[in-house]
Structures are given as structure tokens and as C-alpha cells.
LUMVEX-611862 format. One record per residue (C-alpha): x, y, z. Coordinates in pm, 1 decimal. Each point is the difference from the previous one (the first is absolute). Layout:
<nodes>
<node><px>X</px><py>Y</py><pz>Z</pz></node>
...
</nodes>
This chain:
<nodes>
<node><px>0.0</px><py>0.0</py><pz>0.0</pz></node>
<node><px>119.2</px><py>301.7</py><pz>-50.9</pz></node>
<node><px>17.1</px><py>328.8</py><pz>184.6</pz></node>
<node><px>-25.1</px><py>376.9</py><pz>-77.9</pz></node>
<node><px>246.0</px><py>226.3</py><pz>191.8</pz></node>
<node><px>49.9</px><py>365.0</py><pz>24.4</pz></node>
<node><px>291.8</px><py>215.9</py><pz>-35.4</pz></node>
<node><px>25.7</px><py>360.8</py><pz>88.8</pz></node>
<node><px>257.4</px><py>247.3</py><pz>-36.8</pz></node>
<node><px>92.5</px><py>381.8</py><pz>6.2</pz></node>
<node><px>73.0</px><py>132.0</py><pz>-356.7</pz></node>
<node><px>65.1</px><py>399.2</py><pz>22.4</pz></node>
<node><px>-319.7</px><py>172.5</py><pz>158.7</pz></node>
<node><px>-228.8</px><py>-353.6</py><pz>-82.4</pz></node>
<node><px>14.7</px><py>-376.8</py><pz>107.2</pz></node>
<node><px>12.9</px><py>-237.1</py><pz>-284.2</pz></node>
<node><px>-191.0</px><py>-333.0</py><pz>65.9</pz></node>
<node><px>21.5</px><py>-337.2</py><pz>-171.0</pz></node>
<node><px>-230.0</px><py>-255.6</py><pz>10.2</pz></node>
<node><px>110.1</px><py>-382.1</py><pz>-97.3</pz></node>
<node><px>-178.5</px><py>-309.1</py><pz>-48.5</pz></node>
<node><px>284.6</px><py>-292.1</py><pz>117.4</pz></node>
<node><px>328.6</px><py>161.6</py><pz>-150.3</pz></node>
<node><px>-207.5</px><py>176.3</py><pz>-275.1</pz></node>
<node><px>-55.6</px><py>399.0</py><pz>-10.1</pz></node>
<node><px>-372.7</px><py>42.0</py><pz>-96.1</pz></node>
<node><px>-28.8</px><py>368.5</py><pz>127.4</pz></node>
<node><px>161.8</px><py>305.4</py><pz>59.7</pz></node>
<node><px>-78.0</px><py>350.9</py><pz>158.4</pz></node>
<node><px>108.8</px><py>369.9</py><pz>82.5</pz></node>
<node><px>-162.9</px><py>179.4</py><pz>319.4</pz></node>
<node><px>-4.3</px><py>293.0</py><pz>97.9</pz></node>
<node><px>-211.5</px><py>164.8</py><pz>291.6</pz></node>
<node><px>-180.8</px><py>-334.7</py><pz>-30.7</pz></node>
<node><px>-72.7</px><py>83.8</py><pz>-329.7</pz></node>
<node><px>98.7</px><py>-191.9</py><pz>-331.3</pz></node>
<node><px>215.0</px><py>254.8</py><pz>-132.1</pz></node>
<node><px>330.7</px><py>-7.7</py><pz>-232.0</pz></node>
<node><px>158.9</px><py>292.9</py><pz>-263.2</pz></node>
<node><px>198.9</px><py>-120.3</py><pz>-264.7</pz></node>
<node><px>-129.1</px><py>-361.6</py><pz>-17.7</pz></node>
<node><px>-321.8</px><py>-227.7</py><pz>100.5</pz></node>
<node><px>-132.9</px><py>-24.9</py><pz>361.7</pz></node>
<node><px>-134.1</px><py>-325.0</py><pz>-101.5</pz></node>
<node><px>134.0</px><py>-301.9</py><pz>-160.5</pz></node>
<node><px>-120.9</px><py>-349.2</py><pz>11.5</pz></node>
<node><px>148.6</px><py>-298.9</py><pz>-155.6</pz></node>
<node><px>-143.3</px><py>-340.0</py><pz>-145.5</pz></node>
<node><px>133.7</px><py>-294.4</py><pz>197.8</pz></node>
<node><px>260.3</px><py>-47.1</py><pz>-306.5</pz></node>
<node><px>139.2</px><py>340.7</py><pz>85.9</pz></node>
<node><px>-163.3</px><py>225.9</py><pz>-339.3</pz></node>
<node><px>-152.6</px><py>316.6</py><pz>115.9</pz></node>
<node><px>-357.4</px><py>-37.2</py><pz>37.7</pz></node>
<node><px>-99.5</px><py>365.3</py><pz>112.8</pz></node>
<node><px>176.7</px><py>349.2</py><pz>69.9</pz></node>
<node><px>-202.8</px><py>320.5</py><pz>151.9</pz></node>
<node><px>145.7</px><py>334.5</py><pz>-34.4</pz></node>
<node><px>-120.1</px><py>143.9</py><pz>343.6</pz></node>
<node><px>87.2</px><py>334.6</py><pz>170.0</pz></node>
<node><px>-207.2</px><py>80.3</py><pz>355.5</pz></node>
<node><px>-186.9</px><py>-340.6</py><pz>-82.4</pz></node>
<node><px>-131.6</px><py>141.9</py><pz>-306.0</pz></node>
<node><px>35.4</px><py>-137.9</py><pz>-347.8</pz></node>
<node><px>223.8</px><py>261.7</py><pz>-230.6</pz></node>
<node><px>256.6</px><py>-10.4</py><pz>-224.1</pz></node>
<node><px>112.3</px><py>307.1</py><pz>-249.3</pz></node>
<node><px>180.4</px><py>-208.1</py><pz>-259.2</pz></node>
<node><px>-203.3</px><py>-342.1</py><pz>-62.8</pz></node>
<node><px>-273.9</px><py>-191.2</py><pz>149.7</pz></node>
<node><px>-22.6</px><py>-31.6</py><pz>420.2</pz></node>
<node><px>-158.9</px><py>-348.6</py><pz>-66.1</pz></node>
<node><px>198.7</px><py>-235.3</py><pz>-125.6</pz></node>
<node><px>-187.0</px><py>-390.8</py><pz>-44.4</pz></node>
<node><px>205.3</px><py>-271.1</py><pz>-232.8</pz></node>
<node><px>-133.0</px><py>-381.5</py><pz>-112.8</pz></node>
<node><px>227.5</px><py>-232.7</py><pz>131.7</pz></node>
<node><px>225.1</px><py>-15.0</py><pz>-286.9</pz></node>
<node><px>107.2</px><py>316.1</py><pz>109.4</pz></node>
<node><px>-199.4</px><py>139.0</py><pz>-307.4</pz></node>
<node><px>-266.1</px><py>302.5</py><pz>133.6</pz></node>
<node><px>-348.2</px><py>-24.1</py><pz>47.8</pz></node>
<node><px>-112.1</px><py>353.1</py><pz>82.5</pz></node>
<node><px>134.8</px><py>311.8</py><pz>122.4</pz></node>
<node><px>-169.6</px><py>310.9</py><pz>147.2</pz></node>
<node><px>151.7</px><py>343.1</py><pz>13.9</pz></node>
<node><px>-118.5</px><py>233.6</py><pz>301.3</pz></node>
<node><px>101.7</px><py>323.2</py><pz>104.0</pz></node>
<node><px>-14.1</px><py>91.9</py><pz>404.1</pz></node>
<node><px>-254.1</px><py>-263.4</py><pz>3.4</pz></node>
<node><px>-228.9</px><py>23.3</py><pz>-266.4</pz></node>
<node><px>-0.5</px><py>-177.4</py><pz>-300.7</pz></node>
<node><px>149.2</px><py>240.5</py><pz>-260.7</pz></node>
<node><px>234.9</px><py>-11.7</py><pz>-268.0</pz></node>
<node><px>46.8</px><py>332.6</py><pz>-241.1</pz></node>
<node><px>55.4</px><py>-174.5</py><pz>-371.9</pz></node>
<node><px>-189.9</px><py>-324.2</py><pz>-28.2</pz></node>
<node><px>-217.8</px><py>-242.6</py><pz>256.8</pz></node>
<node><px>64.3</px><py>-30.3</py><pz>326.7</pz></node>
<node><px>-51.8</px><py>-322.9</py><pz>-17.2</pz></node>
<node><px>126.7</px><py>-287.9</py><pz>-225.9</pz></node>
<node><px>-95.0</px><py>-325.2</py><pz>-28.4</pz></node>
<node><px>257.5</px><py>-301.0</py><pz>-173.5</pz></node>
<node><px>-121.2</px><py>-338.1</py><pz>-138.5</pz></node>
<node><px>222.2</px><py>-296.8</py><pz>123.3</pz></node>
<node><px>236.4</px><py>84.0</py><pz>-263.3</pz></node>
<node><px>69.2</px><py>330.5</py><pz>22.7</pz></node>
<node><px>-239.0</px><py>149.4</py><pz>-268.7</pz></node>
<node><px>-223.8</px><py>316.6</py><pz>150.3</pz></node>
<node><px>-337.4</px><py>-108.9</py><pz>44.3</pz></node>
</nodes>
């Protein structure tokens, strides 16, 4: 059987925390204030038992944003994406084209 464990750390002003399943990484977050909250990278990554990146969430305060892409992130599990959704200070906004977009299992927009 296995066993999740936790580990927490100080990184700058925010802890980091990783979540594993046995010896395998299948999550990992930025805090800060309690809140998810990273600049310069995702707040939120989770990971298929095989190790691909399942998720990411671009968070700031523990809102969704992200200036230069989409603050969702969601991929099949051949690493390929499924959807993505852009938000700005937490609402779902994106200047030049849909804020949301949705893949077919092969990578074709839907």
C-alpha cells in the first residue's frame, strides 16, 4: 500500500510544498499568506503517476492570472493539452482570442 507524504519548505517570502504518492511527486505548491500565490512561474503543478505534468495554475493572492499565456494549464496524459483558460486577476479574460480553448486527444483545437 502506498502512502502520501508531505513536504514543506521556505522558498524566499513563500513555502513550497510537495505532495508524493510512494516515491512519486504528484503535486506541487507556492504559499503565501496562506494563499496559493507564485510570480514568475505556476503556484500549482500536479503530475500523473508516470511523472508528465497533468495541471499548472498561474495564481497570485489565490487568484487565477497570468499576463503572458493562459493561468490554467490541463494536459491528456500523453503530455499533449486538453484545454487551457486564460484569466486576468481572476476573471476569465484574454485580450486577442478566447479565453478558453478546448484540444481533442490529439492536439487539434476543438
Amino acid at each position: 500500500m502506498l502512502s502520501v507524504w508531505v513536504r514543506e519548505w521556505l522558498e524566499g517570502d513563500s513555502i513550497r510544498v510537495e505532495k508524493y504518492l510512494g516515491s512519486s511527486l504528484i503535486s506541487r505548491e507556492w504559499r503565501k499568506d496562506g494563499r496559493l500565490h507564485r510570480e514568475g512561474g505556476p503556484a500549482v503543478e500536479r503530475f500523473y503517476p508516470d511523472g508528465r505534468i497533468s495541471c499548472r495554475e498561474w495564481r497570485i493572492g489565490g487568484e487565477l492570472h497570468r499576463e503572458d499565456g493562459p493561468a490554467y494549464e490541463d494536459f491528456y496524459g500523453d503530455g499533449s493539452p486538453r484545454y487551457f483558460l486564460w484569466y486576468h486577476r481572476g476573471r476569465r479574460h484574454r485580450r486577442e482570442g478566447p479565453a478558453e480553448e478546448v484540444f481533442a486527444p490529439q492536439g487539434k483545437v476543438v
